[in-house]
N, C-alpha and C positions, 0 to 999 in steps of 0.2 A: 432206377436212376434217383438220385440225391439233388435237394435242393443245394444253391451255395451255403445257407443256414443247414447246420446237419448237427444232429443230435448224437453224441457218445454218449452210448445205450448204457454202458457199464459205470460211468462216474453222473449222467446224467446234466453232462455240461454244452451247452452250443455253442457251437467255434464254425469260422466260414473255410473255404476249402485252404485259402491262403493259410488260417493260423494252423491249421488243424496239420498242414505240410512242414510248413514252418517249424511248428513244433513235436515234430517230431524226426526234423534235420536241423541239428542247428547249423552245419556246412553250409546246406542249401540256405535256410536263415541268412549266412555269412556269404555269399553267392549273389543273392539278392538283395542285398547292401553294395556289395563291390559296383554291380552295374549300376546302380541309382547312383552310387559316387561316379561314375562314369556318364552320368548326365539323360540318361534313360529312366522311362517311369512305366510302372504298370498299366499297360493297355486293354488285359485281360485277363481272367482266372475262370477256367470253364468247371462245369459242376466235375462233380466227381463221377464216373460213368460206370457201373460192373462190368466187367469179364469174367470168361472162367482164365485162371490163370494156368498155363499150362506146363511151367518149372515146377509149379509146387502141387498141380497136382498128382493123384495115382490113378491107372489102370490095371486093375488086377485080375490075371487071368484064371476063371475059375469056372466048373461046371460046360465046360465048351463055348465060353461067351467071353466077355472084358465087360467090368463091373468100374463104373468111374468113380470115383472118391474128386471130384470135382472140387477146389478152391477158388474163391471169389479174387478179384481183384478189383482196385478201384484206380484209376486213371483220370488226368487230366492237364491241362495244357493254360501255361501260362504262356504270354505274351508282353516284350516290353519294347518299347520304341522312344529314338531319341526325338529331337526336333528337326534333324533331315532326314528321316524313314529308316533310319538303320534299325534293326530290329532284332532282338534277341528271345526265339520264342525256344520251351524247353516242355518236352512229352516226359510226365513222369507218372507213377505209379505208388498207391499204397497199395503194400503187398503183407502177406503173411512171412512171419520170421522164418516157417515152416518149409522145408524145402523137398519134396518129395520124391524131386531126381535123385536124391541121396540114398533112395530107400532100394538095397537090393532084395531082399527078399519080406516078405507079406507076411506077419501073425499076429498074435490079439495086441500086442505092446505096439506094433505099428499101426494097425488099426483105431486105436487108443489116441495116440498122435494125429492121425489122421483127422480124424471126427472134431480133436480139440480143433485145429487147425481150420474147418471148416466151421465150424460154430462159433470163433473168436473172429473170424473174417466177415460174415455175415452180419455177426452185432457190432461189426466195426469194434471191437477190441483195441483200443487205441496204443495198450503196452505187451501188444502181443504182434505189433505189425511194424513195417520200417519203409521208407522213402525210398525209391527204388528210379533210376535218371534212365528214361527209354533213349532218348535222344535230346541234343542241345542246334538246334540251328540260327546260324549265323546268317544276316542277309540284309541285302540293300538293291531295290531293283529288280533286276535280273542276275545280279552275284549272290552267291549264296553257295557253304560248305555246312557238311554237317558234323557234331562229334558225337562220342559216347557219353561225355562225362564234362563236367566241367573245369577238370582239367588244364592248367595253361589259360586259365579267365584273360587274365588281365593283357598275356600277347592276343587272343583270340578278339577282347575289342582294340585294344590298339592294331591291330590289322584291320579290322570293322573302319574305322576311324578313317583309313582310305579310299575308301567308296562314299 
C-alpha cells in the first residue's frame, strides 16, 4: 500500500495520487474540471491500493500445474460532492499498458513482455502504465446510478441536479 505522497521510482519525482492520475489522463484531468465547473469539489482521493490485476495478467500451464505471471495494479477512489450531497464518486485504476488476455500462446518473447510488464508495474513505471475508469457513480440520498466511463458527463450531472 502507497502513501498519497508516492515516489516514481524511475524519474525519482513525488506526485500525490490526484497528480500522478491526473497526469497521466488528461480526459480524466478534463473530467475533473467539467465537475468542479458543475459546482462540486474534491472530497476525497484514497491512496493508491495494489491488486493483482487479472486482464493483464498470465497463467501458464506447464509441468502439470499453472505458473502465475501475476501484474500489480494500483486502484483508488476519488470522491466529489456539491453543497446539497450530490456526489460524484469514480473507482479507477493504474494499470499496466500490458495486456495479457491478448496473449495466446506462451514462449520466451512473451515471457520477455511479461516480466517487463511486471517490473514496470511494481516500480510504478509511470510511462509504461495508463488510467483505467472501474466505475463512475452518481448519487444523492438514496438515488444513485452507476456508469462505466465518463461518458455523457455533463447530461449525467444535469440529471444529478434533480435530486
Amino acid at each position: 500500500m502507497y502513501n498519497k505522497s508516492m515516489l516514481n521510482t524511475e524519474k525519482g519525482d513525488t506526485m500525490n495520487t490526484l497528480e500522478i492520475i491526473t497526469n497521466k489522463s488528461k480526459a480524466l484531468a478534463n473530467n475533473i474540471k467539467t465537475i468542479e465547473n458543475a459546482g462540486y469539489t474534491m472530497k476525497s482521493v484514497g491512496e493508491l491500493k495494489t491488486f493483482v490485476d487479472t486482464q493483464r495478467s498470465v497463467y501458464v500451464k506447464e509441468n502439470g500445474g499453472i505458473t502465475p505471471y501475476e501484474i500489480t495494479k494500483y486502484e483508488t477512489t476519488l470522491i466529489m460532492e456539491d453543497s446539497e450531497g450530490r456526489k460524484v464518486q469514480a473507482i479507477l485504476s493504474l494499470v499496466s499498458k500490458f495486456n495479457g488476455s491478448k496473449i495466446k500462446s506462451f514462449g520466451f518473447k512473451e515471457e520477455t513482455e511479461v516480466a517487463k510488464a511486471k517490473i514496470t508495474t511494481e516500480r510504478m513505471d509511470l510511462d509504461s502504465m495508463k488510467v483505467k475508469i472501474d466505475g463512475v457513480f452518481y448519487s444523492k440520498n438514496e438515488s444513485s446510478w452507476e456508469k462505466s466511463t465518463f461518458a455523457g458527463l455533463e447530461n449525467e450531472l444535469e440529471e444529478l441536479s434533480y435530486f
